[in-house]
N, CA, C and O atoms as a MOPAC input file, in Angstrom:
PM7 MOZYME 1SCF
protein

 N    -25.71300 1     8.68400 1    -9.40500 1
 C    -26.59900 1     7.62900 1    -9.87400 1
 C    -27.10100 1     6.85600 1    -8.64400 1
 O    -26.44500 1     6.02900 1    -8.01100 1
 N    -28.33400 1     7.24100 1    -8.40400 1
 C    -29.19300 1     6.53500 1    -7.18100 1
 C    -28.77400 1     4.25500 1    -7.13100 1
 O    -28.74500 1     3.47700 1    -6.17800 1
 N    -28.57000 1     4.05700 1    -8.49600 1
 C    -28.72200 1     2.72600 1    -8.34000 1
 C    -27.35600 1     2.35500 1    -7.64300 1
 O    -27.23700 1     1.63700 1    -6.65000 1
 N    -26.07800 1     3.14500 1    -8.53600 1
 C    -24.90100 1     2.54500 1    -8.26600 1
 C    -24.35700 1     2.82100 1    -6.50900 1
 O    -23.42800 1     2.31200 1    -5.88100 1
 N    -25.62300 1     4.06800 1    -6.02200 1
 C    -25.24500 1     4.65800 1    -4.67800 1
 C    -25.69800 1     3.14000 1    -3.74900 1
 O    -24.96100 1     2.69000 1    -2.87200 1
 N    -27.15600 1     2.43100 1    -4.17700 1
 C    -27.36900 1     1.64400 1    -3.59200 1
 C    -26.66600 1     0.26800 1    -3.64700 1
 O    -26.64500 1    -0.53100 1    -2.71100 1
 N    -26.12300 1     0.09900 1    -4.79700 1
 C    -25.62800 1    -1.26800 1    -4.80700 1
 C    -24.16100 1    -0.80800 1    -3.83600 1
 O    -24.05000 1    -1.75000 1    -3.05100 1
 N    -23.36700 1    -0.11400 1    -3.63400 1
 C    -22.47700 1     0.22800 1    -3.03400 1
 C    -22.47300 1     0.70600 1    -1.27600 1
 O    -21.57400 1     0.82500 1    -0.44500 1
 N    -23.95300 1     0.89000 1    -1.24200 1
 C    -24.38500 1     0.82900 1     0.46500 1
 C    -24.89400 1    -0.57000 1     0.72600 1
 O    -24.97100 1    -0.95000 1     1.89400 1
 N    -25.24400 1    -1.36000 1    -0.26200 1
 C    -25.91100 1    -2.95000 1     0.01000 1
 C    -24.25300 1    -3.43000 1     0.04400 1
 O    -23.77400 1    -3.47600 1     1.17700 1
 N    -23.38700 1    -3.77000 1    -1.03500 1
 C    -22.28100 1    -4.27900 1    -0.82700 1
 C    -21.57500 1    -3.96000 1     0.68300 1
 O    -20.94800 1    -4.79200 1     1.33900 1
 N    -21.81600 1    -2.63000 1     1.05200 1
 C    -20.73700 1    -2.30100 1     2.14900 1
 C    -21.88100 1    -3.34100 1     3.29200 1
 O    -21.35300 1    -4.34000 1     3.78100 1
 N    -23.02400 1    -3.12200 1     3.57000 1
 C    -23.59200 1    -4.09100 1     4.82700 1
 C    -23.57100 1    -5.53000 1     4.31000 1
 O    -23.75000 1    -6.44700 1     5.11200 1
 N    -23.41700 1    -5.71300 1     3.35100 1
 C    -22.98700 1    -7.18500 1     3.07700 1
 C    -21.52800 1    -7.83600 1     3.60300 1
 O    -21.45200 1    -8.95800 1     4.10400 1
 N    -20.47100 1    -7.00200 1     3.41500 1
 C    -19.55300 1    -7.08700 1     4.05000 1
 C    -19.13700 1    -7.27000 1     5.18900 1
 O    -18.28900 1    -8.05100 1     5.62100 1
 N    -19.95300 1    -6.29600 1     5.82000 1
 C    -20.36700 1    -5.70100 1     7.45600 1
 C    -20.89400 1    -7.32900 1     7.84600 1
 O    -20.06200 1    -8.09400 1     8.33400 1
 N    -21.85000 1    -7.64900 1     7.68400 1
 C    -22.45500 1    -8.38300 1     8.09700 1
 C    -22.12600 1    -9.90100 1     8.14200 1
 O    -22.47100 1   -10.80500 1     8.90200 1
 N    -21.17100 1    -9.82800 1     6.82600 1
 C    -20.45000 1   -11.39700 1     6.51700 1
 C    -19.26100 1   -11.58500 1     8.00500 1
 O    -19.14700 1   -12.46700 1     8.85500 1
 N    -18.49600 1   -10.21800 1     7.74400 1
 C    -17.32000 1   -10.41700 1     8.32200 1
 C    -17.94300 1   -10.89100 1     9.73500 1
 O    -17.65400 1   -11.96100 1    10.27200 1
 N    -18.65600 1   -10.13200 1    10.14800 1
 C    -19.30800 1    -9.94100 1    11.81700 1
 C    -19.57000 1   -11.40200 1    12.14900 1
 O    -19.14300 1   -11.98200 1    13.14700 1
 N    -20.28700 1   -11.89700 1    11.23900 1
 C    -20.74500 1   -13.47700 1    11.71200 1
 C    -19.33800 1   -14.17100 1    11.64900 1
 O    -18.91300 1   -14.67400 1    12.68900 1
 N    -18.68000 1   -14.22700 1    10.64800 1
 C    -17.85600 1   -14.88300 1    10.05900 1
 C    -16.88800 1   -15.21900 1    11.34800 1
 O    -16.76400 1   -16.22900 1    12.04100 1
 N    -16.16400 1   -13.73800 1    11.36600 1
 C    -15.68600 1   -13.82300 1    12.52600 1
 C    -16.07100 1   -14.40700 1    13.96400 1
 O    -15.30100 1   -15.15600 1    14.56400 1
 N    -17.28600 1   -14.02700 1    14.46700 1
 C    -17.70700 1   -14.95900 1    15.57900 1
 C    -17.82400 1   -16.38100 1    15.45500 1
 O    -17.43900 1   -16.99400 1    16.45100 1
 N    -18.32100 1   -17.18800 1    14.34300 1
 C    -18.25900 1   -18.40200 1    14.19800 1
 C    -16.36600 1   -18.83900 1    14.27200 1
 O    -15.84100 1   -19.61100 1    15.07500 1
 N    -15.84500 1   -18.23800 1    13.42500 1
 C    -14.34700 1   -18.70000 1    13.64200 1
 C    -13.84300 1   -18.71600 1    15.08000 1
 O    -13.69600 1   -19.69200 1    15.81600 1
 N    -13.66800 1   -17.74700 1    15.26400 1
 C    -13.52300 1   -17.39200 1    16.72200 1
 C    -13.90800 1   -18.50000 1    18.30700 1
 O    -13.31500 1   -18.72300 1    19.36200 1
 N    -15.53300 1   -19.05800 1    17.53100 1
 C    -15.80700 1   -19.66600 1    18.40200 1
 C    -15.25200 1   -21.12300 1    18.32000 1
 O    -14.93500 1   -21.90800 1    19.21300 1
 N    -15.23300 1   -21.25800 1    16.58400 1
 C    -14.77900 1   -22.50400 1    16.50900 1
 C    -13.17500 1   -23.30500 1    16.53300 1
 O    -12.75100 1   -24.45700 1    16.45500 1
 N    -12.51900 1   -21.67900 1    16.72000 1
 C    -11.42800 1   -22.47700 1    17.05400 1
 C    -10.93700 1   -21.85800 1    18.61800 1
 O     -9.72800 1   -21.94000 1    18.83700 1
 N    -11.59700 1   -21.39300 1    19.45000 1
 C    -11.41800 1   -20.82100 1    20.35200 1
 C    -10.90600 1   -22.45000 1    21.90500 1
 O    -11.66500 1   -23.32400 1    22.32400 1
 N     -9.63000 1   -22.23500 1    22.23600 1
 C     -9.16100 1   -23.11700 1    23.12400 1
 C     -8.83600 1   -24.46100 1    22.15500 1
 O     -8.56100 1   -25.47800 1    22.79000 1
 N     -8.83800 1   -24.56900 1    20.73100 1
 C     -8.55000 1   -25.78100 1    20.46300 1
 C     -7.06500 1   -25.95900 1    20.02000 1
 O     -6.52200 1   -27.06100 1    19.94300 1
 N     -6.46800 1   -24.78700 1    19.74100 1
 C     -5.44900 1   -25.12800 1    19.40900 1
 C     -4.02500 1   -23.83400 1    20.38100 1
 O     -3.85700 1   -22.61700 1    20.31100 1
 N     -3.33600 1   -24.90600 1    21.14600 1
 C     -2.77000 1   -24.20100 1    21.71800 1
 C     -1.38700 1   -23.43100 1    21.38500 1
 O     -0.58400 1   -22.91400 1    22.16100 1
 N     -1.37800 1   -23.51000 1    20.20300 1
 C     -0.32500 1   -22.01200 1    19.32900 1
 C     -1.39200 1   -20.64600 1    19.08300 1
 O     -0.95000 1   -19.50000 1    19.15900 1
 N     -2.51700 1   -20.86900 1    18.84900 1
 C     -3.11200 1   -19.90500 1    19.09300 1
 C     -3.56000 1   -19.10700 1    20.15200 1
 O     -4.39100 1   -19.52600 1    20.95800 1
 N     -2.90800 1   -17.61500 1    20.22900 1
 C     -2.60700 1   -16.60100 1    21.00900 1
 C     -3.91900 1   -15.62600 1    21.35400 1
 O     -3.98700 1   -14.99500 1    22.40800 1
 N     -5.12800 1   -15.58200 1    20.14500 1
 C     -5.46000 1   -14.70600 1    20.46100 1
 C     -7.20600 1   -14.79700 1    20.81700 1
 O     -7.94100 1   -15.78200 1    20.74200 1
 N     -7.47900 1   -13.61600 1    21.15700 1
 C     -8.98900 1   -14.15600 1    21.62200 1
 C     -9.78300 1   -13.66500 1    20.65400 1
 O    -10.84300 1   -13.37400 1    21.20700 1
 N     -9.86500 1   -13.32000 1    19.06000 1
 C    -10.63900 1   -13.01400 1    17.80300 1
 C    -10.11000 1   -13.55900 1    16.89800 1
 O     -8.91300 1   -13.28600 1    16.80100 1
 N    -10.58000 1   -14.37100 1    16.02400 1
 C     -9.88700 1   -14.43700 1    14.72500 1
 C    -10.59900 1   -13.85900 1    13.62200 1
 O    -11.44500 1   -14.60900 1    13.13600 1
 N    -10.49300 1   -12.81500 1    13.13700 1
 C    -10.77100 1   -11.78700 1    12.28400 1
 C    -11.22600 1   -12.19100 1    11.02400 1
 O    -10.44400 1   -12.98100 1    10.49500 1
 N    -12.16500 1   -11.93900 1    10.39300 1
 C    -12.50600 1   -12.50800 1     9.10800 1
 C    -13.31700 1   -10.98900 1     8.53100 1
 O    -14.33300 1   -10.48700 1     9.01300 1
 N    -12.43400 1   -10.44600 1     7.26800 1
 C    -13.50900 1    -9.41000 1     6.06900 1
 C    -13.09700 1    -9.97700 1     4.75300 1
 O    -11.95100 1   -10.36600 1     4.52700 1
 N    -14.34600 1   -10.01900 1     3.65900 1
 C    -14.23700 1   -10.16300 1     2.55600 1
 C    -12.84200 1    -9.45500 1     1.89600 1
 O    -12.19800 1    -9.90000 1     0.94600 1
 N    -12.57200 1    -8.26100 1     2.64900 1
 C    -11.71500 1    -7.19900 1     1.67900 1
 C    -10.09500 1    -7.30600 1     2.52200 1
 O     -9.13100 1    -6.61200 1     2.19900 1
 N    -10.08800 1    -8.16000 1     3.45300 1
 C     -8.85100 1    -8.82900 1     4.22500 1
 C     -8.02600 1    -9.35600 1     3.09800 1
 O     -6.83500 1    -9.04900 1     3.14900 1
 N     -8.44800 1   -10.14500 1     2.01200 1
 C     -7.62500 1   -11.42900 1     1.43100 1
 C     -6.69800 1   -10.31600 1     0.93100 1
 O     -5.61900 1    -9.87800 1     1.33200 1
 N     -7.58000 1    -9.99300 1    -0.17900 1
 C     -7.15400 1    -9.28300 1    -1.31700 1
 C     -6.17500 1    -8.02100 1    -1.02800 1
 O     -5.30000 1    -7.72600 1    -1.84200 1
 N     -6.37900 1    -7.23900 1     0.26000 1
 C     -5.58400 1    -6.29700 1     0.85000 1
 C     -4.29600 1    -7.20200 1     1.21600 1
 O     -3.23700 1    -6.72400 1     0.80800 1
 N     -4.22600 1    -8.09300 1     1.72500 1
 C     -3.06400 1    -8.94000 1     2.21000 1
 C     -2.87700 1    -9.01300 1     0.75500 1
 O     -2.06200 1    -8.12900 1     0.49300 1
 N     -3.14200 1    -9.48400 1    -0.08100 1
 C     -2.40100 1    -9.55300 1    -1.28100 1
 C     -1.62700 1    -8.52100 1    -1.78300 1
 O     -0.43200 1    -8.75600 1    -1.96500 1
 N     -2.10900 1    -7.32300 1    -2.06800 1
 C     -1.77800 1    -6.28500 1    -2.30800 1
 C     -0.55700 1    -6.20200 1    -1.57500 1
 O      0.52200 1    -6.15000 1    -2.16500 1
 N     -0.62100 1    -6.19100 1    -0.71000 1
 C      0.74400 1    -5.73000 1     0.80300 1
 C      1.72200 1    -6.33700 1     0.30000 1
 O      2.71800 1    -5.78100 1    -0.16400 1
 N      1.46700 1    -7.88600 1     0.36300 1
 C      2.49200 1    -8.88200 1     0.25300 1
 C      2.84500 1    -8.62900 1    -1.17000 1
 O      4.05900 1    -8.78700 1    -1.30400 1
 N      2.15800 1    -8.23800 1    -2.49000 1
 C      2.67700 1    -8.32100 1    -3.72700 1
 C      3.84200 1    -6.88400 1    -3.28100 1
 O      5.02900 1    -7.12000 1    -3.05700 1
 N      3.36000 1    -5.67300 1    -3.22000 1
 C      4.35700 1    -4.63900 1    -2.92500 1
 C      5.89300 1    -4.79300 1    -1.97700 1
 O      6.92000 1    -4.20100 1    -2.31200 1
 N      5.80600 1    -5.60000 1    -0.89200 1
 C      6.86100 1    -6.01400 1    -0.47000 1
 C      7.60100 1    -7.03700 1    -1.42900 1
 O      8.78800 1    -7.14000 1    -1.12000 1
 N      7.34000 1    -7.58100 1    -2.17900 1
 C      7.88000 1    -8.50400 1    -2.71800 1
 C      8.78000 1    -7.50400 1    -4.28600 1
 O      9.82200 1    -7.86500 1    -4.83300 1
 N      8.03300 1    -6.39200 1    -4.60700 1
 C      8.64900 1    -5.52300 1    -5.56200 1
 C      9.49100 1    -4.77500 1    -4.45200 1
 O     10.60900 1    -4.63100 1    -4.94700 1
 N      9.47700 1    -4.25500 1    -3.23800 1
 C     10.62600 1    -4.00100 1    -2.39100 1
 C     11.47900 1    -4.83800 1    -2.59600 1
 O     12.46800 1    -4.50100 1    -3.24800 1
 N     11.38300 1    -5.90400 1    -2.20700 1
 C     12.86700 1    -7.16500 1    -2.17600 1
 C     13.37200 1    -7.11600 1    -3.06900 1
 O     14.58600 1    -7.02300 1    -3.24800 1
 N     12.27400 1    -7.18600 1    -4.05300 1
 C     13.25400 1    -6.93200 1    -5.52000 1
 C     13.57700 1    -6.11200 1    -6.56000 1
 O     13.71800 1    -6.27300 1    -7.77200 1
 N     13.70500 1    -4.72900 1    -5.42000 1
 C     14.52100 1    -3.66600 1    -6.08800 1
 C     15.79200 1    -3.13500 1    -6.28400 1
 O     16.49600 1    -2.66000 1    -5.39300 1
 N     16.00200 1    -3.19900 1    -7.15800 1
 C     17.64100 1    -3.42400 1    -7.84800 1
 C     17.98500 1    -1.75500 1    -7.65000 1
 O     17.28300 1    -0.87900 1    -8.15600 1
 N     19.19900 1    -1.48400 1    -6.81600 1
 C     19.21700 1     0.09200 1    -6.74200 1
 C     20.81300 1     0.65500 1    -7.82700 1
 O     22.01800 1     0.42200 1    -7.92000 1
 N     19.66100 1     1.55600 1    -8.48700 1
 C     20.46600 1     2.12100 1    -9.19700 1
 C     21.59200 1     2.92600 1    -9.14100 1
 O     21.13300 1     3.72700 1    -9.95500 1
 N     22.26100 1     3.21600 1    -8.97600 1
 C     23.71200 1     4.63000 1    -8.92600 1
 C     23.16700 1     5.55200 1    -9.49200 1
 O     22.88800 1     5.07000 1   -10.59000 1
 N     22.74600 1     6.79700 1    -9.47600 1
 C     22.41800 1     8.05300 1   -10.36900 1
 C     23.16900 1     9.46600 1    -9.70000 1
 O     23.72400 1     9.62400 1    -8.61200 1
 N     22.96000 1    10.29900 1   -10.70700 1
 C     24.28700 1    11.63700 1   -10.48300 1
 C     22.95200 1    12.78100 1   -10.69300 1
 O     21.94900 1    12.47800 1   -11.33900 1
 N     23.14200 1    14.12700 1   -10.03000 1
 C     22.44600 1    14.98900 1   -10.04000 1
 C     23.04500 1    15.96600 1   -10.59100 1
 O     24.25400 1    16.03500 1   -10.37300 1
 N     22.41800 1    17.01200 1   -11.46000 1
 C     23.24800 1    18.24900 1   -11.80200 1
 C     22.34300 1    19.46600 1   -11.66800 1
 O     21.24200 1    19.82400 1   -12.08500 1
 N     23.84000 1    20.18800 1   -10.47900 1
 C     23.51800 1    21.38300 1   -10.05300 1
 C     24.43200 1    21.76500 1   -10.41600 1
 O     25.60800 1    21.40200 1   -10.40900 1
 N     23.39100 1    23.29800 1   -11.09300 1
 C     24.10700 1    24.65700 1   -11.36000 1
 C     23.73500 1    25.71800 1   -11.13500 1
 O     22.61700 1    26.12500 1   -11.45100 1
 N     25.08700 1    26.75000 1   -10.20800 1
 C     24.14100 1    27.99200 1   -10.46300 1
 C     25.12500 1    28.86400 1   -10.82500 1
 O     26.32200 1    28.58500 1   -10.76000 1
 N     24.61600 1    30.06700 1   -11.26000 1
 C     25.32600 1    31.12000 1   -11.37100 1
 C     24.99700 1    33.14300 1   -10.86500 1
 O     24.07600 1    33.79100 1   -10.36800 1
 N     26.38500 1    33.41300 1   -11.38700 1
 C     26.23800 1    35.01700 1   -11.03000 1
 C     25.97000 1    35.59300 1   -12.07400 1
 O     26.84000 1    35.65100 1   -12.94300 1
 N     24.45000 1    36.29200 1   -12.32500 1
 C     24.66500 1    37.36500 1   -13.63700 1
 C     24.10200 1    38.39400 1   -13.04300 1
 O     23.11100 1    38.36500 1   -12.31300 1
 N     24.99400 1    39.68200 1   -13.48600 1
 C     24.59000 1    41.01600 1   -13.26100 1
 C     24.59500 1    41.02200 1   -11.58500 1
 O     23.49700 1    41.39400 1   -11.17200 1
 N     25.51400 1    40.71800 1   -10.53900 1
 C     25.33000 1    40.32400 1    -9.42600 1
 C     24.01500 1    40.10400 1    -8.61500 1
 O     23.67900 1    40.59000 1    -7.53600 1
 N     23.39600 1    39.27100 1    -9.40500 1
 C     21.83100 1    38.34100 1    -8.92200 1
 C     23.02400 1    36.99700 1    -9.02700 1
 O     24.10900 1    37.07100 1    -9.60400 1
 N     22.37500 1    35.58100 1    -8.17200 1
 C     22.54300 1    34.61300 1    -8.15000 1
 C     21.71700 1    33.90700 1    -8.65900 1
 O     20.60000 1    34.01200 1    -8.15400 1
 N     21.85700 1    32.92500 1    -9.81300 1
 C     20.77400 1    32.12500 1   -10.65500 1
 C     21.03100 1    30.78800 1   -10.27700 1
 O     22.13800 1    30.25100 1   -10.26900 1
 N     19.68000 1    30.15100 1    -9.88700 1
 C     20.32300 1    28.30400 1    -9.65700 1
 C     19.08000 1    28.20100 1   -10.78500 1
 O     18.06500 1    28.88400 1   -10.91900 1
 N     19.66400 1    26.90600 1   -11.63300 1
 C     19.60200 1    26.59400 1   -12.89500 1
 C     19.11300 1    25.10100 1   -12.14600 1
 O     19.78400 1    24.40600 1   -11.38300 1
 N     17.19800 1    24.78100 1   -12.82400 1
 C     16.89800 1    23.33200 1   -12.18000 1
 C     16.88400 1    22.30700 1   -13.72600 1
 O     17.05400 1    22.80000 1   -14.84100 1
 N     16.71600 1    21.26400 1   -13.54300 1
 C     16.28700 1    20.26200 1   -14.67400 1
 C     15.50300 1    19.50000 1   -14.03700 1
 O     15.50100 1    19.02500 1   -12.90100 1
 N     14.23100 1    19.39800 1   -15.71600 1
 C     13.42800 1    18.28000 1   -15.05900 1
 C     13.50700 1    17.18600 1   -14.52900 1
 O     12.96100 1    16.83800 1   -13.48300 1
 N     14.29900 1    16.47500 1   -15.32200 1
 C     14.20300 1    15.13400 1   -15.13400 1
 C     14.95100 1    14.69700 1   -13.74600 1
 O     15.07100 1    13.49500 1   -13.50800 1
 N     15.35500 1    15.47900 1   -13.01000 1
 C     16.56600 1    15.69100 1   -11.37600 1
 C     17.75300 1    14.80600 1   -11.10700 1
 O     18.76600 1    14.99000 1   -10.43300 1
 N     17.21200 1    13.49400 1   -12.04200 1
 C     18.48300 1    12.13900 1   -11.64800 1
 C     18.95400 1    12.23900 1   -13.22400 1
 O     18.30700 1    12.74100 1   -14.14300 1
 N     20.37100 1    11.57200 1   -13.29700 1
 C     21.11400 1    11.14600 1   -14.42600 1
 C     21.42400 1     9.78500 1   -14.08100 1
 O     21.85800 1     9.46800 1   -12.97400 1
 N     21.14200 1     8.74000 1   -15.29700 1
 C     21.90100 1     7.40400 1   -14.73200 1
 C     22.48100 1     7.02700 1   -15.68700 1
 O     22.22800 1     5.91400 1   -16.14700 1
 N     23.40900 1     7.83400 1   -16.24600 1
 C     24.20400 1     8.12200 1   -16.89700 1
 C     25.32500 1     8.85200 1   -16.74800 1
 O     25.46700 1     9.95000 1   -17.28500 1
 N     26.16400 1     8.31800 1   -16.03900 1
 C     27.79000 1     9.18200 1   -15.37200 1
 C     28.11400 1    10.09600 1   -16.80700 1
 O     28.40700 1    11.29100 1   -16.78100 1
 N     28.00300 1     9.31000 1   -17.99100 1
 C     28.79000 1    10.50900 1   -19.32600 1
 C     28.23400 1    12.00100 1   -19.62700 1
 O     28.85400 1    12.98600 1   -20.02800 1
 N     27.13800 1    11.87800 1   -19.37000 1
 C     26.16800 1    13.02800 1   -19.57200 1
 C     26.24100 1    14.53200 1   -18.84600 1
 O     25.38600 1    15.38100 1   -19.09800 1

């Protein structure tokens, strides 16, 4: 679809173009004023926030993953002297009785 190709090449130089300024104005405007600041760009993209969000939401389901105990079952056997290993789908048990 020609329209959705264009609104998706206009969005991407919109981006392009925000961040680019964005960034140089920041950059300039806080450039030497504050002396905890280390670096010589301060970076600005529309699609920065929301990616930092993302990151930070996923680490935060890291921290708070509760780890389970689970048991595997392997089997194999001898028939007709061939060796058979026997798989299951599901690969974990978290269920010791089973």
């Amino acid at each position: 679809d020609k329209r959705k190709d264009d609104a998706v090449a206009a969005r991407s130089e919109l981006d392009l173009r925000a961040g680019a300024a964005f960034t140089r104005f920041q950059t300039f405007r806080i450039d030497g004023r504050y002396e905890d600041v280390q670096t010589k760009v301060v970076s600005y993209g529309p699609c920065q926030f929301p990616t930092l969000g993302f990151i930070v939401q996923r680490q935060q389901e890291i921290e708070a993953h509760a780890h389970k105990q689970f048991w595997k079952i392997d089997l194999a056997t001898k028939i007709d002297q061939q060796h058979v290993k026997w798989s299951w789908r599901r690969k974990r048990v978290f269920d010791e009785v089973v």
